[in-house]
C-alpha positions in Angstrom: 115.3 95.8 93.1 112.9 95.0 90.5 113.2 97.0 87.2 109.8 98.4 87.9 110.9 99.9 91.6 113.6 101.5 91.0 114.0 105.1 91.2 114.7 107.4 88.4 118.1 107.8 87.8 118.1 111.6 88.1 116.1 111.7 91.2 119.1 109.1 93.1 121.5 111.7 91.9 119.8 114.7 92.9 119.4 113.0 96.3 122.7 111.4 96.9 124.7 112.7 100.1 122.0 115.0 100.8 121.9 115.7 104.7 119.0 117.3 105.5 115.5 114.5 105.4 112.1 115.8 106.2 109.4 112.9 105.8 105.9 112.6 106.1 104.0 109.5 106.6 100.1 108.3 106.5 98.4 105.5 107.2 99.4 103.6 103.9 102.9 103.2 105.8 101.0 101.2 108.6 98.9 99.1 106.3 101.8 97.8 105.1 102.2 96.1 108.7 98.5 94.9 108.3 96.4 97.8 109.8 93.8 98.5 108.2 93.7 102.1 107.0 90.9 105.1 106.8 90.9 105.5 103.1 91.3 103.4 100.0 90.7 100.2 99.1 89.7 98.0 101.8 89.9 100.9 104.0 87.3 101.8 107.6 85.2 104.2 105.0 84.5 101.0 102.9 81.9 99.8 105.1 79.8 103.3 105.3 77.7 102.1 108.5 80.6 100.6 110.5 83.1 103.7 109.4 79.9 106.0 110.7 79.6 104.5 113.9 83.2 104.2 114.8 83.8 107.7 113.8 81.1 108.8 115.7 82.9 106.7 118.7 86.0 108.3 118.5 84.8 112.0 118.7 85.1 114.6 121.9 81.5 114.8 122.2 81.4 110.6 122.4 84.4 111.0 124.9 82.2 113.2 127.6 79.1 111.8 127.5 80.5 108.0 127.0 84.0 107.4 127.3 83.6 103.6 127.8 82.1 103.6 124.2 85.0 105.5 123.3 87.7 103.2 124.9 86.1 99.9 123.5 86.7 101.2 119.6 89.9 102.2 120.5 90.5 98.3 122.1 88.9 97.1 118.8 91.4 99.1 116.9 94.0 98.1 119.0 93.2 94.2 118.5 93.5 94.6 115.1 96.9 95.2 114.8 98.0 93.5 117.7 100.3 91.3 115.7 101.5 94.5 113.7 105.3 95.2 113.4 107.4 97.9 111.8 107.8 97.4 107.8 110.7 97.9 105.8 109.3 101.4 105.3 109.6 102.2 108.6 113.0 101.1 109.4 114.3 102.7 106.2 113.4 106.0 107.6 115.0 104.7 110.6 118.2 103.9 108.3 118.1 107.4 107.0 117.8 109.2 110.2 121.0 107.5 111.9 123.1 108.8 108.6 121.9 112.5 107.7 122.3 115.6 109.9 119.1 116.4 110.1 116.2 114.3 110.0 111.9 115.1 110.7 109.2 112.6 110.4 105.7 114.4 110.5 103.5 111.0 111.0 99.3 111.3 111.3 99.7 107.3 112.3 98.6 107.2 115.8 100.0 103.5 116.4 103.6 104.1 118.1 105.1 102.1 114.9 107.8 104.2 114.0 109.2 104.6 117.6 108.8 100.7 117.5 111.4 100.8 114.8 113.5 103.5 116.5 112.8 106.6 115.0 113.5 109.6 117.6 113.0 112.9 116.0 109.2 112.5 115.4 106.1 114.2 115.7 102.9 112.4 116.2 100.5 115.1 115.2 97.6 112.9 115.9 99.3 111.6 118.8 99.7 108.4 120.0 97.0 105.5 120.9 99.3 103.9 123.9 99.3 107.4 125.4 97.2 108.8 128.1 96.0 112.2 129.4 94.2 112.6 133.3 91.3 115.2 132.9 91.8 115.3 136.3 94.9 115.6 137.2 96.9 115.8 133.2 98.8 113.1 134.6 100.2 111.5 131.5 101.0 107.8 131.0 101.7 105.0 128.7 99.5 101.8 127.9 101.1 98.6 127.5 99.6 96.2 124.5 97.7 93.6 126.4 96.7 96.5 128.8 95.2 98.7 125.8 93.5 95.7 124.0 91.5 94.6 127.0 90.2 97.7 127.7 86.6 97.3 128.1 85.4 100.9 130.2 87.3 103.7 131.0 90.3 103.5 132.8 91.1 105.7 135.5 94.6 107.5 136.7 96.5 105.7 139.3 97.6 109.5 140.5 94.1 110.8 141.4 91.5 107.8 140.1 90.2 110.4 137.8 89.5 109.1 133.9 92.2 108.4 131.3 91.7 110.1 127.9 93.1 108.5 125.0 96.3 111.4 124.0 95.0 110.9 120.3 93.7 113.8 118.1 89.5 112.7 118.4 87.3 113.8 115.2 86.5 117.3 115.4 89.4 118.3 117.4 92.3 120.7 117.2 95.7 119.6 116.7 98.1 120.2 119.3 99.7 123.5 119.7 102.8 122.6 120.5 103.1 120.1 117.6 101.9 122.6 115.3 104.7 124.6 116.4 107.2 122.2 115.9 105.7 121.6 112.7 105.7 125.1 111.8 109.3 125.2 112.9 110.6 121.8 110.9 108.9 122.3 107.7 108.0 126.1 107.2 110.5 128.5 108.5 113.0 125.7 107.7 112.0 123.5 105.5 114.6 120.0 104.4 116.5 119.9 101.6 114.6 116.9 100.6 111.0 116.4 101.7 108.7 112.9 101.5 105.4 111.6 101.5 104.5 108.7 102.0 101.2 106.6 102.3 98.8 109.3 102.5 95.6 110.5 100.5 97.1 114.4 101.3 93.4 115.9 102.3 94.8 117.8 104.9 96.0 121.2 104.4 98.8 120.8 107.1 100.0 118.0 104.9 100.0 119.9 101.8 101.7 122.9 102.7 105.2 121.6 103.9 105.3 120.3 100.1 104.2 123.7 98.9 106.9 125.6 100.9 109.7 123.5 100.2 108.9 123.3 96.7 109.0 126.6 96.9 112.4 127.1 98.4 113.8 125.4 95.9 113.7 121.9 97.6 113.5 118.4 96.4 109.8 116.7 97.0 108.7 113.3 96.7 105.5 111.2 97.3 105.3 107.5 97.3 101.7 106.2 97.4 100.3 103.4 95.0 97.3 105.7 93.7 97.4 109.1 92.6 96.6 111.9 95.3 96.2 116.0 95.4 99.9 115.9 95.3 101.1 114.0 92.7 101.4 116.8 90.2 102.4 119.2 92.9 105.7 117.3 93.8 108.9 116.9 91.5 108.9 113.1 91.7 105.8 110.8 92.2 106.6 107.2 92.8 103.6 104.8 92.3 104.1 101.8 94.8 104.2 101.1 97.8 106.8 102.4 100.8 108.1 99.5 101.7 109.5 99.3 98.3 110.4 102.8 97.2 111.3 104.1 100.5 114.5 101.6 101.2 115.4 102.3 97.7 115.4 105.9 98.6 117.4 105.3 101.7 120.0 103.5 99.5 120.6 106.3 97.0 120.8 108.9 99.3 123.3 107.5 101.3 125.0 106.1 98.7 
């Protein structure tokens, strides 16, 4: 580990042998693997007109009135990180989870990465872009790779022929209520002894608060993201760098 990566000595000792992991991850984690992110540097919103119209694409209204428009952006998505595979990031929170008690990863990526790399006790809260919902029938269903990347109209249920719905959280939609429940569950009523973030610009209210509450409680908080965010004063440790770096180094220390 290079001098400049490694983790402060009295956050590895206030971590060791601790068995209760809660993690939170963004799309910085992913971009790691080569997919481009929302946010940041070199990031969808960098290109105003192109982030406007896929946005505008991957909305509920865009869904109902033309889900084929809807379906080719998330193709194009999908092609771009066709040859993407889970980074040391991801199967250090992998690492962590086979070795604690209790582990929770709260992800807003939506591109099946981390169960790629094993990780079982997950919640999606975006969902997943492989996954599918019937609005006729809520027959649900799974998308191979080659299947979802050739997508060029909407495709339709093999149950009832009615059309397939992405199960991803569109713009201007809700989350889920049962994963806000298991949310709720995880990281407010009982919140882990030690809580990450990882690779997120922390906009979100339901990413901030899991940090507020277990701060609160007493617990141990830290965010890994190369540029400063809403959180970096809030949390006890902020590591500047990337999580493929910091997060195996984590891994390491806590089950040393």
């Amino acid at each position: 580990m290079r001098p400049e990566t490694a983790l402060p000595g009295e956050l590895s000792r206030e971590i060791r042998g601790l068995q209760s992991v809660g993690a939170i991850t963004g799309a910085g984690v992913s971009k790691e693997s080569g997919i481009p992110t929302y946010r940041g540097k070199g990031g969808l919103y960098d290109d105003p007109e192109k982030g406007d119209q896929t946005v505008d694409a991957l909305t509920a209204t865009t869904l109902a009135v033309d889900p084929d428009r809807t379906w080719r952006v998330i193709a194009e998505l999908a092609r771009q990180s066709l040859t993407a595979k889970p980074n040391a990031a991801h199967h250090a929170l992998v690492k962590i989870e086979k070795n604690v008690t209790r582990f929770i990863l709260l992800t807003q990526n939506v591109d099946g990465l981390h169960q790629l790399a094993g990780t079982r006790n997950i919640i999606d809260i975006h969902g997943n872009t492989f996954d599918t919902v019937c609005l006729g029938c809520d027959t649900r269903g799974h998308l191979d790779r080659s299947t979802l990347t050739s997508i060029t109209r909407t495709p339709v249920c093999n149950s009832c022929g009615g059309h397939l719905r992405p199960d991803v959280v569109l713009f201007g939609e809700i989350l889920p209520r049962d994963k806000v429940e298991q949310m709720r569950q995880n990281f407010y009523i009982n919140p882990p002894d030690l809580l990450v973030i990882a690779g997120t610009s922390a906009l979100f209210p339901y990413i901030l608060e899991p940090i507020f509450i277990a701060r609160a409680a007493g617990k141990i908080t830290v965010e890994i993201n190369p540029e400063p965010t809403k959180l970096s004063d809030q949390v006890d440790y902020s590591l500047r760098g990337p999580a493929g770096v910091y997060l195996p180094a984590l891994a390491e220390a806590l089950l040393k």
